[in-house]
C-alpha positions in Angstrom: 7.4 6.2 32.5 8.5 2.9 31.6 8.5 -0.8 32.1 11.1 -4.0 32.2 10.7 -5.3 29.2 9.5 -8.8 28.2 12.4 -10.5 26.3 11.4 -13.1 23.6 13.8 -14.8 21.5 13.4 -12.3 18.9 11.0 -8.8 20.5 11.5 -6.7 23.2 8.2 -4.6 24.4 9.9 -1.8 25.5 7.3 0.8 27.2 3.5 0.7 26.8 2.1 3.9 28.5 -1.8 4.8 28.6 -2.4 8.9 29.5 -6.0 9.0 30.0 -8.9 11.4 28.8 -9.6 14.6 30.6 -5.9 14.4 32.7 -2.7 14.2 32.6 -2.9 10.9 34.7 -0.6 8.0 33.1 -0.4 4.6 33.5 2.4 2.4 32.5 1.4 -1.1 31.5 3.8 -4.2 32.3 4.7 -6.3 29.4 3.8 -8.8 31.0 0.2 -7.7 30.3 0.0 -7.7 27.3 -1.3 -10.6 25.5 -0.2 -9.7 21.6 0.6 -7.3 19.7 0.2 -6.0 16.0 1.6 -3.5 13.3 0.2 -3.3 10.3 1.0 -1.2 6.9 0.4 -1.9 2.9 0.4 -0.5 -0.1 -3.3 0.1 0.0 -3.0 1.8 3.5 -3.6 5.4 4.2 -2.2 4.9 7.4 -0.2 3.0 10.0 -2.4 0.4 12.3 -1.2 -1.1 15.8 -3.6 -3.1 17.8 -2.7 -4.2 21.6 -4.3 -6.8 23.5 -4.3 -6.3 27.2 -4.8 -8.4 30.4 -6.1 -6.3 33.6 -6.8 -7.8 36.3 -7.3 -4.8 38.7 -10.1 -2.9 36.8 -7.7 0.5 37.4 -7.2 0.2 33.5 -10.2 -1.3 31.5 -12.9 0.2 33.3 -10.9 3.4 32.3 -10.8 3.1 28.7 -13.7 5.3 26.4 -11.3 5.9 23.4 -9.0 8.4 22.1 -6.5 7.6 24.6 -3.1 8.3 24.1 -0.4 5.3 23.8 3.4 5.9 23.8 4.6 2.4 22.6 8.2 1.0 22.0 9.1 -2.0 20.6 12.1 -4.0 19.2 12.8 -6.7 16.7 16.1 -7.8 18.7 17.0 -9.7 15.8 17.4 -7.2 13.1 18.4 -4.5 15.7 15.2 -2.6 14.5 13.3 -0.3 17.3 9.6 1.0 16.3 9.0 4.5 19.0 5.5 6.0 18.6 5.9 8.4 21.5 6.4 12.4 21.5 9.8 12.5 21.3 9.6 10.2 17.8 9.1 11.7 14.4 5.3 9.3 14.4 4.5 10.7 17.8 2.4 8.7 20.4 -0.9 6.7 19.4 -4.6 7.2 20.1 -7.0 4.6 20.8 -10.1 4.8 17.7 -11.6 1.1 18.5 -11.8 -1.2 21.4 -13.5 -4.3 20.9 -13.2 -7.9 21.8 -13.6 -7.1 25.6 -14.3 -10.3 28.0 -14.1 -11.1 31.9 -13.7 -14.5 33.1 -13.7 -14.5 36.9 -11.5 -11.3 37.9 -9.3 -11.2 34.7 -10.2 -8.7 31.9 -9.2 -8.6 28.2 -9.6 -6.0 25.5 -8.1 -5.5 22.2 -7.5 -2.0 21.0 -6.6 -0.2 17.9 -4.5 2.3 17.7 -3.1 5.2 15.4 -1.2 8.1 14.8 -2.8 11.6 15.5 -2.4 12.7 11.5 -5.4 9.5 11.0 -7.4 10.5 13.6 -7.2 14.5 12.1 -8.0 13.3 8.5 -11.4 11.5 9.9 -12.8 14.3 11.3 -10.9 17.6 8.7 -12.5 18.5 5.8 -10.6 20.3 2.7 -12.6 22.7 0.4 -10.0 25.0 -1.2 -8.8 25.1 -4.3 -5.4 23.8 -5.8 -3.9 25.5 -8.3 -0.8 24.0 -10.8 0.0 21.6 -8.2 2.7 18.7 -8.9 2.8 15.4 -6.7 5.0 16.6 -4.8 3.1 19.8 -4.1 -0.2 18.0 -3.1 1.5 16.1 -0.7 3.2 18.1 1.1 0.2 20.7 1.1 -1.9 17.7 2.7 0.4 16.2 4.9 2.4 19.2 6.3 -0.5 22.0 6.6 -3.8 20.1 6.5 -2.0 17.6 8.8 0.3 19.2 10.4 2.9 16.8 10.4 6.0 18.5 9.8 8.4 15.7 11.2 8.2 12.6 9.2 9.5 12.0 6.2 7.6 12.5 2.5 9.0 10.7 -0.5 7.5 11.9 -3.4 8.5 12.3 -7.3 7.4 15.0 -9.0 4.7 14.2 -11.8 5.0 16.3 -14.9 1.5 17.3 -14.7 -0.2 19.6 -12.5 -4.1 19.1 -11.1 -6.1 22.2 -11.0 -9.3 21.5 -8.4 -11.3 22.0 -5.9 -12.0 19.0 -3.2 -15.8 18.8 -2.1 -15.1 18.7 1.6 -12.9 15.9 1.2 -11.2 14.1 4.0 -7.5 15.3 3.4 -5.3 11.4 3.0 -8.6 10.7 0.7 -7.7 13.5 -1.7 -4.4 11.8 -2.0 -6.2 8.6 -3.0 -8.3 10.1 -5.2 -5.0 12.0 -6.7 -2.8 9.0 -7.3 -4.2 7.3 -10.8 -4.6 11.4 -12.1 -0.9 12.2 -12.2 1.8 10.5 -14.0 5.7 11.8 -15.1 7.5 12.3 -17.8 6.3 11.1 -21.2 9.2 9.1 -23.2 9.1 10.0 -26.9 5.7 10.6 -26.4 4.3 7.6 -24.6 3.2 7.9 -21.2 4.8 5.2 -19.8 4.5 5.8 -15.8 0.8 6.5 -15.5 -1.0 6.0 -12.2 0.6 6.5 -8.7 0.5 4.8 -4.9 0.0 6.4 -1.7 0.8 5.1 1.4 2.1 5.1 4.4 5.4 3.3 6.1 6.6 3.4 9.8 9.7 5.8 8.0 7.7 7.9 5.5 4.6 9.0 3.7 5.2 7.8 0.3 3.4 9.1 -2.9 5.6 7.2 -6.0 4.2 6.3 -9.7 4.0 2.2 -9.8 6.6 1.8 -12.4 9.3 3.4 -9.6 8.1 0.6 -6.7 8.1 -1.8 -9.2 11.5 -1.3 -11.4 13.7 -4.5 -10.7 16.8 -2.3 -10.7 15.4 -1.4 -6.8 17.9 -2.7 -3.9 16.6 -6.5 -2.3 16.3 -5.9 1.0 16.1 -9.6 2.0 16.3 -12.6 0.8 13.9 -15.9 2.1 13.5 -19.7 0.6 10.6 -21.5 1.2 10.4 -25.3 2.7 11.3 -26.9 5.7 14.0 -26.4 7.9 15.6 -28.2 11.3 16.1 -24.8 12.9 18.8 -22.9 13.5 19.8 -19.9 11.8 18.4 -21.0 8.7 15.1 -20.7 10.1 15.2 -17.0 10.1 15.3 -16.6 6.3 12.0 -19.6 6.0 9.1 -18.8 4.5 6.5 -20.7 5.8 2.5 -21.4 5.0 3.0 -19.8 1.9 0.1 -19.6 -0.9 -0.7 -18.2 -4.2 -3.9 -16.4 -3.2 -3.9 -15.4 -7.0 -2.2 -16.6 -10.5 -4.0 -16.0 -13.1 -7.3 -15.0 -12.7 -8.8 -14.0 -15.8 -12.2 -13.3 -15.6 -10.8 -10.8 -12.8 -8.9 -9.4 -15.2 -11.3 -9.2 -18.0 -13.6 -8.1 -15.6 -11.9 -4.7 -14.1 -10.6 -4.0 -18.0 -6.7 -5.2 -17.1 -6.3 -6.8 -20.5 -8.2 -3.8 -22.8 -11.2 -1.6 -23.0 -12.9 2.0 -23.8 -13.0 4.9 -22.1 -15.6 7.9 -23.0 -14.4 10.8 -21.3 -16.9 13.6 -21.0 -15.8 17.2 -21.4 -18.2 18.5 -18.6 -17.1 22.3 -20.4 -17.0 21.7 -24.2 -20.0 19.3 -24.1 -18.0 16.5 -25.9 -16.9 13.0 -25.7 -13.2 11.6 -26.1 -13.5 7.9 -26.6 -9.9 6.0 -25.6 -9.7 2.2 -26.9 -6.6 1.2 -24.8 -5.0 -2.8 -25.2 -2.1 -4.3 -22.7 -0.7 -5.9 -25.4 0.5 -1.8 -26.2 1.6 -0.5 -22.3 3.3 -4.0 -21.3 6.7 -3.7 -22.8 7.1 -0.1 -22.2 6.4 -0.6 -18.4 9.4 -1.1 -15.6 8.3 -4.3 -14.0 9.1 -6.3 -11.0 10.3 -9.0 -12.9 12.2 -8.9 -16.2 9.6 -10.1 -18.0 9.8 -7.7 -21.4 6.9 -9.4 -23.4 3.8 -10.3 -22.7 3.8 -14.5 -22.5 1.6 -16.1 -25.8 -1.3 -17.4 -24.9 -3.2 -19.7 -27.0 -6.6 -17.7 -26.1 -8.8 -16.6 -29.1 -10.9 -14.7 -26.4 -7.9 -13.1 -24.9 -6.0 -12.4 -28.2 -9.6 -10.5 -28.9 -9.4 -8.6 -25.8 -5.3 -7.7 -26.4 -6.5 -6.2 -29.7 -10.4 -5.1 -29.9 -11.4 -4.0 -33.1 -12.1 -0.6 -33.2 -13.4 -0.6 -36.8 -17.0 -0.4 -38.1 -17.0 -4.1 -39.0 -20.5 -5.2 -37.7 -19.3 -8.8 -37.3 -16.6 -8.2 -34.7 -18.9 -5.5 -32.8 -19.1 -7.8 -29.5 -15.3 -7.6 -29.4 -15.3 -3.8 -30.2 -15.4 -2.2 -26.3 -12.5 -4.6 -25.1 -13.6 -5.8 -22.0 -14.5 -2.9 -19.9 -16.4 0.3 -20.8 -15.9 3.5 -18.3 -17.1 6.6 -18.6 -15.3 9.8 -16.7 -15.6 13.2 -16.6 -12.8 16.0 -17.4 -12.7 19.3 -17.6 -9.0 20.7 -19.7 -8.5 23.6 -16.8 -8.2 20.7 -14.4 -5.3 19.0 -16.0 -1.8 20.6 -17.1 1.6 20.2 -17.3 4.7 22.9 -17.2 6.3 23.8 -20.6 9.3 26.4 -19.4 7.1 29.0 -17.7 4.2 27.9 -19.4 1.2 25.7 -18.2 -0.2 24.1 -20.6 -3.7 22.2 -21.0 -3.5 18.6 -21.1 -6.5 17.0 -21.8 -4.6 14.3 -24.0 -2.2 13.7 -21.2 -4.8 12.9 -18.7 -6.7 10.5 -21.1 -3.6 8.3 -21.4 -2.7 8.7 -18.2 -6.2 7.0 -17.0 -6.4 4.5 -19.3 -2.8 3.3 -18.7 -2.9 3.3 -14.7 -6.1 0.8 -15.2 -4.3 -1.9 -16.5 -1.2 -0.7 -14.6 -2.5 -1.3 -11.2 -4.9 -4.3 -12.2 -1.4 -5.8 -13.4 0.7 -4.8 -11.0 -1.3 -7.4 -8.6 -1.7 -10.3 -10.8 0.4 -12.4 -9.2 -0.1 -12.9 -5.0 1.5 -15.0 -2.5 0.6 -14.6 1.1 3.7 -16.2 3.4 4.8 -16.0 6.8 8.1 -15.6 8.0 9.2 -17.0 11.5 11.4 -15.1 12.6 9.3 -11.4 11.8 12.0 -8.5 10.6 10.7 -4.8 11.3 13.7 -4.0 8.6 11.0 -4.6 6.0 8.6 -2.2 4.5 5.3 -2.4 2.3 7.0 -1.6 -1.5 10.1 -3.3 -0.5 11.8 -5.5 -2.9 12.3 -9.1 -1.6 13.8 -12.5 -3.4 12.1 -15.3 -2.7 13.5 -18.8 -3.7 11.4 -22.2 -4.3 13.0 -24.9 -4.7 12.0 -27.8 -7.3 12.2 -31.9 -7.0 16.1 -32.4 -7.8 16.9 -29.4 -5.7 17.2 -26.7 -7.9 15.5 -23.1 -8.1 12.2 -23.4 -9.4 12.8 -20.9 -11.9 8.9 -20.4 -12.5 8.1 -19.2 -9.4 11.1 -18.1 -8.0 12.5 -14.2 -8.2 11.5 -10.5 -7.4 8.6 -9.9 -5.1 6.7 -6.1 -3.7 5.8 -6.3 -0.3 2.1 -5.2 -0.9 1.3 -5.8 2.9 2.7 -6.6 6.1 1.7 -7.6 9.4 4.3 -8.2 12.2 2.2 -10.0 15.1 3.8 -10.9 18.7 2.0 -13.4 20.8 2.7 -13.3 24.9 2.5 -16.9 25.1 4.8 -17.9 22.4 7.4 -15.4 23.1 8.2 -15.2 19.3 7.1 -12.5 16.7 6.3 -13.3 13.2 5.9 -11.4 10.2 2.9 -12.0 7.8 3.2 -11.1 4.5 1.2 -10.2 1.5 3.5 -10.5 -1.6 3.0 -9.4 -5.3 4.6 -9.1 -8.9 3.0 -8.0 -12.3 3.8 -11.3 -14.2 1.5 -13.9 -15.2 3.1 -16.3 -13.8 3.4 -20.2 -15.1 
């Protein structure tokens, strides 16, 4: 079944039908019940979020609701030409209801938010995987996790293969969790012997499940999608590439940094098999050139730090007076074990101990830096075109008029959020925006 949609200037709701618990009994909602609307996806995201906010003033829905209900939802960004289906005939399928909160009656009239999903996060909540995984690539993981554990054999998996394999055994683990847990383990080809793409990203995009090493989502050779400048504007089309409210959440935040190890430290790993420990000393100042980064940044900027210039290069000697600078500024300690860790040589699989440790040590820094820099923004006029670990350009402007060449550039979308409000009739895109630079 389906509805007349509600046309805003720039989003169509489409069809929003409920099939309750326990029956085959649907319900189609009108658009003009529903109050707002939400999708939500990042970079940190196992999975795909919508939340719905309903107006009933009948009781022959609300009163109906316990969760786990099953939504088929469409919905359109008119402008952009881009249509979002989470119904059976789509490659996401239809949504179930996990939350329901915010519930309130004044007189007759009900309201409820409700958060929805698709059925693969509802499976990985209550599966558990204990089997083990033998020689297993990337690539291999994933699609073992997503298309068997799962059982999601329509939508799309982009993946590139990591030159080593893992070798474990997951302790009842939720199945998208072992792919978290995977992603800072495998890392691809070394390039004359450095490992410079350590440490992976998994998440998941209305198009795809996507499982790619950091330095691939952040290489500056990837296409723009879109292009926004920030300040005012009298309207028009002009408004629909405006960034608006825009903020540096973060800069430069060093104590951060020195805090979670981004600019060095030392890593014991403990053979759990041999009984012996593998100390790593591991310094920015060494992974930052080699890195593909989101802007073209090829150096690391000078800064007139004693303290930092300390923490770029610890001392790793037995000098007693430089002792307090001799960890960097992070210690971890992590256990290996070789068997788990390998990587194919011809036919051969060969123990990779060494890989691993790099591999670690680089994806700390890797990821800490990859965030350094964050803008949250919001775009008036949303665009459903635009996916977490898109490339965007974003242009500021200084006071004669020019780029402001400091600030301006190549931005990841870490996060998104596109949010339609009833009463407005306009949909706008939030935006959580990052690059690994330091910024001015």
């Amino acid at each position: 079944m389906s509805s007349i949609p509600v046309v805003g200037s720039n989003f169509n709701i489409d069809q929003v039908v409920v099939t309750f618990n326990g029956s085959n009994k649907s319900l189609a909602i009108s658009p003009d019940d529903v109050v707002a609307l939400e999708y939500q996806e990042g970079i940190l995201d196992m999975f795909v979020k919508v939340s719905i906010t309903l107006i009933d003033s009948t009781s022959n829905l609300l009163d109906n609701l316990f969760g786990m209900e099953r939504w088929d939802i469409v919905f359109t960004d008119t402008f952009n030409n881009v249509t979002y289906e989470f119904t059976s005939r789509s490659d996401n399928g239809p949504l179930f209801c996990y939350d329901i909160h915010n519930k309130s009656i004044n007189d007759t009239v009900k309201t409820v938010t409700l958060e929805l999903c698709r059925e693969t996060a509802i499976i990985s909540m209550q599966k558990r995987v204990c089997k083990k995984y033998s020689n297993h690539t990337s690539d291999m993981l994933v699609a073992d996790i997503i298309q068997k554990e799962l059982g999601d054999t329509k939508k799309g998996i982009i993946s590139t293969q990591s030159y080593n394999k893992l070798n474990f055994i997951p302790p009842n683990a939720r199945p998208l969790e072992i792919l978290v847990w995977a992603k800072n383990k495998y890392y691809t080809k070394p390039s004359g012997g450095k490992f410079v793409s350590a440490g992976y990203f998994f998440f998941e995009t209305y198009n795809n499940y996507i499982f790619e090493p950091i330095d691939n989502i952040a290489d500056n050779k990837n296409q723009i999608v879109s292009s926004y400048s920030v300040g005012t504007t009298p309207g028009g089309f002009e408004e629909t590439k405006r960034f608006q409210r825009v903020e540096f959440a973060t800069n430069i935040d060093m104590m951060r940094n020195f805090d979670k190890g981004i600019y060095s430290g030392k890593i014991e790993f403990f053979d759990i098999v041999a009984g012996k420990m593998i100390t790593k000393h591991y310094s920015l100042k060494d992974y930052y050139p080699k890195w593909n980064k989101v802007t073209k940044e090829g150096e690391l900027n000078v800064l007139e730090s004693l303290p930092l210039q300390r923490d770029l290069t610890p001392n790793v000697s037995d000098d007693q007076q430089a002792v307090e600078f001799d960890y960097g500024s992070r210690t971890m300690f992590v256990g290996i074990n070789n068997e788990l860790f390998r990587y194919a040589e011809g036919e051969n699989n060969i123990e990779d101990a060494n890989g691993f440790i790099n591999s670690v040590a680089q994806s700390v820094a890797r990821t800490g830096m990859f965030t350094n820099q964050q803008l949250t923004t919001t775009a008036t006029f949303g665009n459903m075109g635009i996916n977490a670990g898109d490339h965007i350009e974003v242009n500021f402007f200084d006071s004669q008029g020019g780029i402001d060449k400091g600030h301006s550039g190549r931005y990841v979308v870490f996060a998104l959020k596109h949010v339609y409000i009833e009463q407005e009739r306009k949909f706008k895109t939030h935006f959580t925006l990052v690059r690994d630079s330091f910024g001015i």
